[in-house]
C-alpha positions in Angstrom: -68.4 9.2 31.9 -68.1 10.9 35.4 -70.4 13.6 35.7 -68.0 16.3 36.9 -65.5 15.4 33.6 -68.4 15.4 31.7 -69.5 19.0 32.8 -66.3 20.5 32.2 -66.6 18.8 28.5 -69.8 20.7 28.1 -68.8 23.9 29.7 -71.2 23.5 33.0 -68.4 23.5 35.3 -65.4 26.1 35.0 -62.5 23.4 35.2 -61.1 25.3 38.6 -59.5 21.9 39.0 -56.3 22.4 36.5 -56.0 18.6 36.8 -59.3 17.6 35.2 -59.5 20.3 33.2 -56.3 19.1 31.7 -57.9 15.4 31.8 -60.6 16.6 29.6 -59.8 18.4 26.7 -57.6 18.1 23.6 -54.8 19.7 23.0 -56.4 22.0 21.0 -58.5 22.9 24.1 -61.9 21.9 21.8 -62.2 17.8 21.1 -63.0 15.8 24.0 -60.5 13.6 25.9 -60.7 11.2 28.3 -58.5 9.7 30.7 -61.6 7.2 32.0 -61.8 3.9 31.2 -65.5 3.0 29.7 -68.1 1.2 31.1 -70.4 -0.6 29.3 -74.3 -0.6 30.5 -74.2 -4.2 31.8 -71.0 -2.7 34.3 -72.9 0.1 34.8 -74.1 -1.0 38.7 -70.9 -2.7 39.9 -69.1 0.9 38.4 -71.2 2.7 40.7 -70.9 0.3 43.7 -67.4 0.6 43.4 -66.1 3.7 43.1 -67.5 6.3 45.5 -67.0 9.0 43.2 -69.4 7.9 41.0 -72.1 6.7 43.8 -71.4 10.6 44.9 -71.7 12.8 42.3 -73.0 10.3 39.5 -71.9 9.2 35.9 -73.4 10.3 32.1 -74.5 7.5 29.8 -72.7 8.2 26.5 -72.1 7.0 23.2 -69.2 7.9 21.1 -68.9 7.1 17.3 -64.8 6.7 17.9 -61.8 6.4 20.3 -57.9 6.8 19.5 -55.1 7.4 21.8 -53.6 10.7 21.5 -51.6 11.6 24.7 -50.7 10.2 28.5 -50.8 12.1 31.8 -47.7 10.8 33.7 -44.5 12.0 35.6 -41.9 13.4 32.9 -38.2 13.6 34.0 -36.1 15.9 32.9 -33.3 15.3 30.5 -30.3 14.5 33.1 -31.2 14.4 36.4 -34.1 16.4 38.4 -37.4 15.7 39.8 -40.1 14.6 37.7 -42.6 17.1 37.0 -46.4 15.7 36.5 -48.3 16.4 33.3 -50.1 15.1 29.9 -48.2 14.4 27.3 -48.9 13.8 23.8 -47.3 11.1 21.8 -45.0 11.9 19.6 -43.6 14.7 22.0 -40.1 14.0 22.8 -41.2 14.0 26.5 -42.8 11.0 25.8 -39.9 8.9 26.4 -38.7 10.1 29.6 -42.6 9.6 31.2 -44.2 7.3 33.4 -47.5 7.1 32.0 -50.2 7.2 34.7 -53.4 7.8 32.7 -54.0 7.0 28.9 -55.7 10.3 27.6 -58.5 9.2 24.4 -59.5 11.7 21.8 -63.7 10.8 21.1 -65.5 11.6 18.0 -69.2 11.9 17.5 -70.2 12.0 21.2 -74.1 12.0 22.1 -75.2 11.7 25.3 -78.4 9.2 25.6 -81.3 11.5 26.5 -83.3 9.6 28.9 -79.5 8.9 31.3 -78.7 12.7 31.3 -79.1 12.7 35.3 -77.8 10.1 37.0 -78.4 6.5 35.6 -75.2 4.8 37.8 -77.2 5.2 40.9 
């Protein structure tokens, strides 16, 4: 996980950003969400020479004990017509028709961090 999601998930970073502090947590502002795709340990090099956020500010090694779909981050129109207003989404919402889904937002369970990767193993 990037690091700066992960320390808003954790509470070492205030989540000034409303974007990624909406990224992050659940809808009940409490169970961690993602809108990151996972990388596995044998991707973990090509992750990091790849995306410059992560060869800047680094990634957490996790493992999570379950993953399950709860809500998108897209562009909702409006009933009618109007401008499309970014923001998450959860499914079932009867937004959730009228959205272009940009990011898939996943609810984890049982979340530990591996102990010896807690600074920066992606470098």
């Amino acid at each position: 996980m990037h690091s700066i999601e992960w320390q808003i998930l954790s509470g070492g970073r205030s989540g000034s950003d409303p974007f990624w502090a909406q990224a992050v947590t659940g809808p009940d502002g409490m169970t961690p969400t993602t809108t990151n795709p996972p990388t596995c340990a044998s991707c973990r090099r090509t992750a990091s020479r790849m995306c410059p956020s992560i060869r800047q500010h680094g990634a957490v090694a996790l493992v999570v004990g379950a993953a399950r779909p709860v809500a998108m981050t897209g562009d909702v129109f409006p009933a009618g017509a109007g401008i499309p207003e970014p923001r998450r989404v959860a499914f079932g919402d009867d937004d959730a028709n009228r959205t272009i889904a940009r990011l898939l937002g996943v609810e984890l369970d049982d979340v530990q961090v591996l102990p010896h990767r807690r600074q920066n193993p992606w470098r």
